[in-house]
Backbone as JSON, one array per atom type, in Angstrom:
{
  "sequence": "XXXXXXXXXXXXXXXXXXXXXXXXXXXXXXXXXXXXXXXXXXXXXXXXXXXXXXXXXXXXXXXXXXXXXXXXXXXXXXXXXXXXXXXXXXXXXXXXXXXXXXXXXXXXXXXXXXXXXXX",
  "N": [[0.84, -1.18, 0.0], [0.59, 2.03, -0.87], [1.93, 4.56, 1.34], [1.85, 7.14, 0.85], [0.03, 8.07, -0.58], [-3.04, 10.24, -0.5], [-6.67, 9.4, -0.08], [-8.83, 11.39, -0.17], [-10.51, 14.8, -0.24], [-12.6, 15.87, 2.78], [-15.17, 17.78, 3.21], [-17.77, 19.17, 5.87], [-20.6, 21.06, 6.26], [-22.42, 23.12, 8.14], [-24.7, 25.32, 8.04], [-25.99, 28.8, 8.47], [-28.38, 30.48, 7.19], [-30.32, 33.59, 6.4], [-31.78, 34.32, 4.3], [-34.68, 32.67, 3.38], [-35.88, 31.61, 0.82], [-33.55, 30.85, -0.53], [-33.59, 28.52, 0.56], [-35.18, 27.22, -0.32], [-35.42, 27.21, -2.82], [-34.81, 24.75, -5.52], [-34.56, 24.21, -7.76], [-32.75, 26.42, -9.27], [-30.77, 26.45, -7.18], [-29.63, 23.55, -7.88], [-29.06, 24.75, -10.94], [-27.05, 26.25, -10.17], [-24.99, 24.99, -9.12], [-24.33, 22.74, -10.87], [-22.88, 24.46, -13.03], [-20.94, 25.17, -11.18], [-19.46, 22.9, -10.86], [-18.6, 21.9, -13.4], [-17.27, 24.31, -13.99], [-14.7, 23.64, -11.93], [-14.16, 21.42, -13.42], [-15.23, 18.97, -13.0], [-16.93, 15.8, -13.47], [-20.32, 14.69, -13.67], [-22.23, 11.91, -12.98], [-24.71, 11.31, -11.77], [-27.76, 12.53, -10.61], [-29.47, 12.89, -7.68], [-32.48, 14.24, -6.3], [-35.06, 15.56, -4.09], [-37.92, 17.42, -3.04], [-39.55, 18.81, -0.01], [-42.76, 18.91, 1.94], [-42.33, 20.87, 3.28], [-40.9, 23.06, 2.03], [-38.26, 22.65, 2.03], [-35.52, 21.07, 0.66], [-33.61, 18.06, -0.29], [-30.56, 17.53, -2.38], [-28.46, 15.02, -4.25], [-25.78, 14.81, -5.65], [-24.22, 12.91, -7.16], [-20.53, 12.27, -8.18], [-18.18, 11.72, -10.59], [-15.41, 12.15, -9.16], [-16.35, 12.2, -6.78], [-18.67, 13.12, -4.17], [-21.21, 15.76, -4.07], [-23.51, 16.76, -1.63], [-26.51, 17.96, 0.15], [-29.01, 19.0, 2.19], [-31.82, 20.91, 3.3], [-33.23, 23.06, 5.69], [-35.62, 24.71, 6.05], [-37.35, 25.68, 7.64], [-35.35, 25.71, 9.91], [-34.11, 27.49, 8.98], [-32.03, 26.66, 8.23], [-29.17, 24.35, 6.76], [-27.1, 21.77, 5.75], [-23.94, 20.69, 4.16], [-22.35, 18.81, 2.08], [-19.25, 18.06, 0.52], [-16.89, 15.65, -1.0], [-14.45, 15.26, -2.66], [-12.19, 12.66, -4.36], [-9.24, 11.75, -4.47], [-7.74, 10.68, -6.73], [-6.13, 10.85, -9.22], [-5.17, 13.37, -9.21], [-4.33, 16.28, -6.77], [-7.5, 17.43, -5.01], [-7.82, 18.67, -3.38], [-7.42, 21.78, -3.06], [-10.22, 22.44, -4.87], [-12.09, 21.22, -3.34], [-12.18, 22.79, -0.99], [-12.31, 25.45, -2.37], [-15.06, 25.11, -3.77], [-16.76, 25.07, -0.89], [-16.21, 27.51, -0.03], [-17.73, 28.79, -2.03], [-20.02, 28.22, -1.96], [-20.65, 28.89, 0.7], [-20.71, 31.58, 0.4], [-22.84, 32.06, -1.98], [-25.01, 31.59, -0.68], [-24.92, 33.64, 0.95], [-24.08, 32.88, 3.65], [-23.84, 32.03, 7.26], [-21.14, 30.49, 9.18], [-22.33, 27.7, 10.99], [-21.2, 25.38, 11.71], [-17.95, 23.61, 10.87], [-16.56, 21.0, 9.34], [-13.58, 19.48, 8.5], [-12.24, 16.83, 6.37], [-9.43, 14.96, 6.2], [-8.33, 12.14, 4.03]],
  "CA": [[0.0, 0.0, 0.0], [1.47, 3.76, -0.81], [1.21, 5.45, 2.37], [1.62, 8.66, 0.3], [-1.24, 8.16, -1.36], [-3.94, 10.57, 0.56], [-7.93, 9.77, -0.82], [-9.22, 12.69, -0.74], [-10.22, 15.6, 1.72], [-14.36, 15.58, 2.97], [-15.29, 19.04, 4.34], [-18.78, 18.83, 6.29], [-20.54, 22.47, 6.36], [-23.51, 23.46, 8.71], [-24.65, 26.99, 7.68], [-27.31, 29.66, 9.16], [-29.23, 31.04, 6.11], [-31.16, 34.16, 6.29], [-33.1, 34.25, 3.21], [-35.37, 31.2, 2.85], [-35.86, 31.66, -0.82], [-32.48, 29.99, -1.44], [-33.44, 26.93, 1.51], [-36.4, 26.18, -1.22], [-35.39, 27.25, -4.5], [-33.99, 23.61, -5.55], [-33.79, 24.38, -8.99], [-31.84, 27.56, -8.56], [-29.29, 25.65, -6.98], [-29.16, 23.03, -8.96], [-28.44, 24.98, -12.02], [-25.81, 27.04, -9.67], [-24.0, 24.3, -8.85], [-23.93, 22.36, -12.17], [-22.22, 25.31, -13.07], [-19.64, 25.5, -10.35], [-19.07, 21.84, -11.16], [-18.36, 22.48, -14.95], [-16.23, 25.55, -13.87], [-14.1, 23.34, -11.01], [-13.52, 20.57, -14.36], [-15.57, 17.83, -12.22], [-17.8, 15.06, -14.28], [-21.76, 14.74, -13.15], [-22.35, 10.98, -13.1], [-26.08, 11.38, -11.31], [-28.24, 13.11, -9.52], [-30.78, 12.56, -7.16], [-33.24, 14.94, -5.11], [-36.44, 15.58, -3.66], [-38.35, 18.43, -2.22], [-40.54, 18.39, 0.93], [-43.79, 19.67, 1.66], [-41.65, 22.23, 4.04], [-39.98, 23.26, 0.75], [-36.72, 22.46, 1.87], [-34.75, 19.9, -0.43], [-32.55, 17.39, -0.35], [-30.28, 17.35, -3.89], [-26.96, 14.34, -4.42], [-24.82, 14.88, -6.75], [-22.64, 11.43, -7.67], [-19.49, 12.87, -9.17], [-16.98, 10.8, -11.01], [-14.52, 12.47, -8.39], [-17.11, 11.62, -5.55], [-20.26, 13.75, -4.28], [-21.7, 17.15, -3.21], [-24.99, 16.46, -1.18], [-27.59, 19.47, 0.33], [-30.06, 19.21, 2.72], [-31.87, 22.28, 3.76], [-34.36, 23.2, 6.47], [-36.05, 26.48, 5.43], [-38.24, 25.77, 9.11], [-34.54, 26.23, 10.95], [-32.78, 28.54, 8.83], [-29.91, 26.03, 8.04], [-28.3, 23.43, 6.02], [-26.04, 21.43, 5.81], [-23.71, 20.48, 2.97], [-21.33, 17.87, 2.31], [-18.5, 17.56, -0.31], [-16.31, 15.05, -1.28], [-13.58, 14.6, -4.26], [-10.89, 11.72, -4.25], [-7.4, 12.15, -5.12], [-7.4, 9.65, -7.25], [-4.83, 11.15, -10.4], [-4.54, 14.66, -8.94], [-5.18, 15.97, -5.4], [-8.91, 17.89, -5.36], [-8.7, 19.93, -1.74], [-8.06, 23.0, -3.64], [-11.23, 22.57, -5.22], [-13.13, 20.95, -2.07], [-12.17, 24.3, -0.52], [-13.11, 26.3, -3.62], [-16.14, 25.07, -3.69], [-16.79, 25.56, -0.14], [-16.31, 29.13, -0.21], [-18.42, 29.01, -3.27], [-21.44, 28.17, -1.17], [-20.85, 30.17, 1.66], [-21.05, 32.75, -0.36], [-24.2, 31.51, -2.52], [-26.14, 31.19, 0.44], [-24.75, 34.35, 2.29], [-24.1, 31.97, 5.26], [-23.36, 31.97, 8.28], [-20.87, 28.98, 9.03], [-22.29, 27.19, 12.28], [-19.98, 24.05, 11.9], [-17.25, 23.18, 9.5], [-14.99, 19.79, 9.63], [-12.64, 18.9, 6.9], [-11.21, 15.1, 7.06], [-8.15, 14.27, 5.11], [-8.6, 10.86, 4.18]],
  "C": [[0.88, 1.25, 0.0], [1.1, 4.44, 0.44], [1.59, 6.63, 1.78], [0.73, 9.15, 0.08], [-2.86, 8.45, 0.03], [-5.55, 10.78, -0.21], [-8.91, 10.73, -0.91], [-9.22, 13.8, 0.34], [-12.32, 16.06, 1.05], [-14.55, 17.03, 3.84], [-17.2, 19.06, 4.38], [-19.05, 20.55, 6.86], [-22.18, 22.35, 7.31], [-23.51, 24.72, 8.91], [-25.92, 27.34, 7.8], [-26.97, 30.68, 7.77], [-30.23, 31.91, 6.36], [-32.49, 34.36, 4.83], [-33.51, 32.82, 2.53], [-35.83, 30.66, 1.55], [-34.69, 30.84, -0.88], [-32.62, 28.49, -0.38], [-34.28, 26.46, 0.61], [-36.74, 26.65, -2.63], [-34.03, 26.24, -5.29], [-33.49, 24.01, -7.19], [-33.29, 25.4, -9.39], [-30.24, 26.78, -8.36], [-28.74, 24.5, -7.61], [-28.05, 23.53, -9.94], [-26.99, 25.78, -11.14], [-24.51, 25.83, -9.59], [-23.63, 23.09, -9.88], [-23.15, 22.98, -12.33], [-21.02, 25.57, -12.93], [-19.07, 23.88, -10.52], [-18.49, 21.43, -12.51], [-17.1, 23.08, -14.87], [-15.03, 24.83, -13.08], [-13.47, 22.11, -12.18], [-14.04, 19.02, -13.5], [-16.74, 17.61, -13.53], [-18.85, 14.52, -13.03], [-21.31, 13.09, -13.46], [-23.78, 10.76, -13.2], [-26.55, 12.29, -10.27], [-29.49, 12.75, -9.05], [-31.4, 13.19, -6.08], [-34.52, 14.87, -4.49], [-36.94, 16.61, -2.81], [-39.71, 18.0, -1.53], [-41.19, 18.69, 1.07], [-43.08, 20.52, 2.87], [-41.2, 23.56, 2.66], [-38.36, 23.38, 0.5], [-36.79, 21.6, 0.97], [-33.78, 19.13, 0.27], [-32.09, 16.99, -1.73], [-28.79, 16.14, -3.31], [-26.7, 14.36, -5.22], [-23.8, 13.96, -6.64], [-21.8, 12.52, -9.07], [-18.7, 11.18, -9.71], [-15.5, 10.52, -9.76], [-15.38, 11.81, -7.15], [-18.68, 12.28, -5.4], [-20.58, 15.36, -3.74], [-23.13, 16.59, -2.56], [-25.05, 17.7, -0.4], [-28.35, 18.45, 1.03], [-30.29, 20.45, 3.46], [-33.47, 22.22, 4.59], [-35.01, 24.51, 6.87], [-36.89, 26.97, 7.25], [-36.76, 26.35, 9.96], [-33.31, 27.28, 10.24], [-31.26, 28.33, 8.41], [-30.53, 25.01, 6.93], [-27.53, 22.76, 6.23], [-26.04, 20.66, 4.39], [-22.46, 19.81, 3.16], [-20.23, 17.41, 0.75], [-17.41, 17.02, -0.18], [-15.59, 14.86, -2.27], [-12.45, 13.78, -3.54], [-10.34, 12.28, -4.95], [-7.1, 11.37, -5.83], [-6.22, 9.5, -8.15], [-4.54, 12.03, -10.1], [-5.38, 15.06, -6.95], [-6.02, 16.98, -5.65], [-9.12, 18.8, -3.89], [-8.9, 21.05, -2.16], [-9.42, 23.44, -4.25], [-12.07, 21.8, -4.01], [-12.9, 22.33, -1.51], [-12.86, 25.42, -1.31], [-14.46, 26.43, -3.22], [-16.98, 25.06, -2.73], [-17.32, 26.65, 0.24], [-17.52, 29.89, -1.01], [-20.15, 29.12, -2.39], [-21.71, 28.68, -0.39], [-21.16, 31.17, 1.08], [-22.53, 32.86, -0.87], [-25.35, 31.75, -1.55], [-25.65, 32.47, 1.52], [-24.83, 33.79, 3.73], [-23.5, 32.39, 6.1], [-22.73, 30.63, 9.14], [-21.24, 28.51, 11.22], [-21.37, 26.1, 12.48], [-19.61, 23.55, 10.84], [-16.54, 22.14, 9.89], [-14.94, 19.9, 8.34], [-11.74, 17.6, 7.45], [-10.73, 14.88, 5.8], [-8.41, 13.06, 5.07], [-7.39, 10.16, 4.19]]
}
């Protein structure tokens, strides 16, 4: 086994959202984050969501690299969001971070709890 070889890096976001328009405008974010997934040079594999009669969502995005997943709770004002890329041919934290940022932003958040696990 390479112990060099590090599989990826997992950063786990829990974020306070003032405007509830973006906790239950799924296809909004969607297309935003297609987008930022395009722009970052990551391949879609699948996706799979569902919106609640709250009008939060839950969206997954299967990457080639790994996943982004969303769930949002428009009732508490939060989220949480979870991305993943492996290192498989190049390493991907710069863009797990990127894209990170990307959402904080998106969502004018407020970060209540962030981990990041090196794998």
């Amino acid at each position: 086994m390479n112990e060099q070889y590090k599989p990826g890096t997992h950063q786990l976001l829990t974020l306070q959202v003032n405007d509830i328009n973006l906790l239950t405008d799924m296809s909004n974010f969607l297309d935003f984050t297609i987008h930022q997934i395009n722009d970052h040079g990551l391949k879609i594999v699948g996706i799979s969501s569902h919106e609640f009669d709250s009008k939060g969502f839950t969206v997954a995005i299967c990457l080639m690299e790994s996943h982004i997943c969303i769930h949002t709770w428009p009732e508490f004002s939060q989220l949480t969001l979870d991305i993943y890329l492996c290192n498989y041919l190049k390493d991907n934290t710069k863009k797990v971070l990127e894209l990170g940022e990307v959402f904080k932003h998106y969502f004018d958040a407020s970060v209540l709890n962030e981990t990041i696990v090196n794998r």
